[in-house]
C-alpha angles and dihedrals in degrees: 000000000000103000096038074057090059104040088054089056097053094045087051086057121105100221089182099062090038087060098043088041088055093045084051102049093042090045091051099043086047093051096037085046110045090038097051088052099039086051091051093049082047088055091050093055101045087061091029109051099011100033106224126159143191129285126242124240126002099324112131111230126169089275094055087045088049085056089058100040078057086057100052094043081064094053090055099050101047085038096063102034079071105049096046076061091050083047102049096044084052090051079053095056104040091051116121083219088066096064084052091045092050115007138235119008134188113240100217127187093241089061087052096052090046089055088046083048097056090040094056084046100055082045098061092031078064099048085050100047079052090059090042080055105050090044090051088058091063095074087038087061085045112046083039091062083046087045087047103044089041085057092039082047081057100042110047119052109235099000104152104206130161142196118217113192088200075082092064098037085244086136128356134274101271100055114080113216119160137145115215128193093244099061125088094234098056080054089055097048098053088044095054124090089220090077099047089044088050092052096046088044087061091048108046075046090050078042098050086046099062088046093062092043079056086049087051091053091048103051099048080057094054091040087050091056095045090046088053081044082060111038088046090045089044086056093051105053085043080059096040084052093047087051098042087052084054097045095053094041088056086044095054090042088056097052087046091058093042091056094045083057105044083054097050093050094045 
């Protein structure tokens, strides 16, 4: 009896949406993780190395526009945390093992336009976790020509190369911060850990990113197949009820014959 139990809840299951659950919420710590402390070392080495500061008042600078970017790496993470869960207890519910678990079920619309639903929402979430891609990549580009002048700085003797950040939009036109090979501060920042940490952190969140965009992919494959579950399952209980109506009129027009026939013999 135990292990028939057993056997009952693993076959109840979806592995599908556990796997793709699991892709999602590994792909997104890695990504709310990594990129909240890459953008706090960031942070260090803009005040650190370029010395920047922060500006008074209400004027958004690149440090004002980091805090938000913290803020909405906490939305995300809270958001789909909750949605893997909405994911996974749909997976549950959409699972053929269910109906033997626990028998019979109505197909109702409403269960076929959650599904649809669910379907249109992991659609745009991936459309979205492309553009998050493709906007992590930025500061990989970024920290990877820093990476790249600080080891050309090592290599060659006397090479006097700098790094604006007017290139990047990090601060306006009209403020000058750069960082050249010559100077002692340029030295300590390749020598420091922060940089290539830094640098690591924005890749293993790049990294996260495209994991969850794999997560996305996977779970409209999984929804497409449960929606398909539904809509076929819905057809077949609208032809078992079909059947079940004839059934029951022949047999009422059976028993009305047999009873025709019973009074005219009597």
């Amino acid at each position: 009896g135990c292990f028939e139990c057993c056997i009952k809840c693993l076959g109840g299951i979806p592995y599908a949406s556990l796997i793709a659950t699991i892709l999602l919420y590994a792909g997104v710590a890695l990504f709310c993780g990594c990129g909240h402390e890459a953008l706090s070392g960031t942070v260090n080495i803009l005040q650190t190395y370029f010395e920047l500061t922060r500006s008074a008042g209400d004027v958004i600078d690149v440090f004002t526009m980091i805090d938000i970017f913290k803020y909405v790496i906490y939305g995300v993470a809270a958001a789909f945390f909750v949605y893997g869960i909405l994911l996974m207890v749909e997976g549950f519910f959409t699972t053929g093992a269910i109906k033997d678990l626990y028998g019979d079920f109505k197909i109702t619309t409403c269960g076929r336009c959650v599904s649809a639903w669910f379907i249109m929402l992991t659609y745009i979430f991936m459309l979205a976790w492309l553009g998050v891609t493709a906007f992590t990549s930025l500061p990989v580009y970024m920290y990877f020509n820093l990476w790249t002048i600080c080891r050309n700085a090592t290599l060659v003797d006397g090479a006097n190369l700098c790094l604006d950040l007017r290139q990047y939009g990090i601060v306006t036109i009209g403020e000058e911060k750069k960082i050249c090979t010559m100077s002692e501060s340029f030295f300590k920042m390749c020598d420091s850990n922060e940089l290539n940490m830094t640098f690591h952190l924005f890749i293993v969140a790049l990294a996260g990113a495209g994991a969850a965009v794999i997560a996305m992919v996977h779970y409209l494959m999984v929804l497409s197949a449960n929606w398909a579950y539904v809509k076929d399952a819905c057809r077949m209980q609208k032809y078992e009820d079909i059947k079940s109506k004839e059934e029951q009129e022949l047999h009422d027009i059976h028993s009305t014959r047999s009873k025709e026939r019973l009074n005219a013999y009597t």
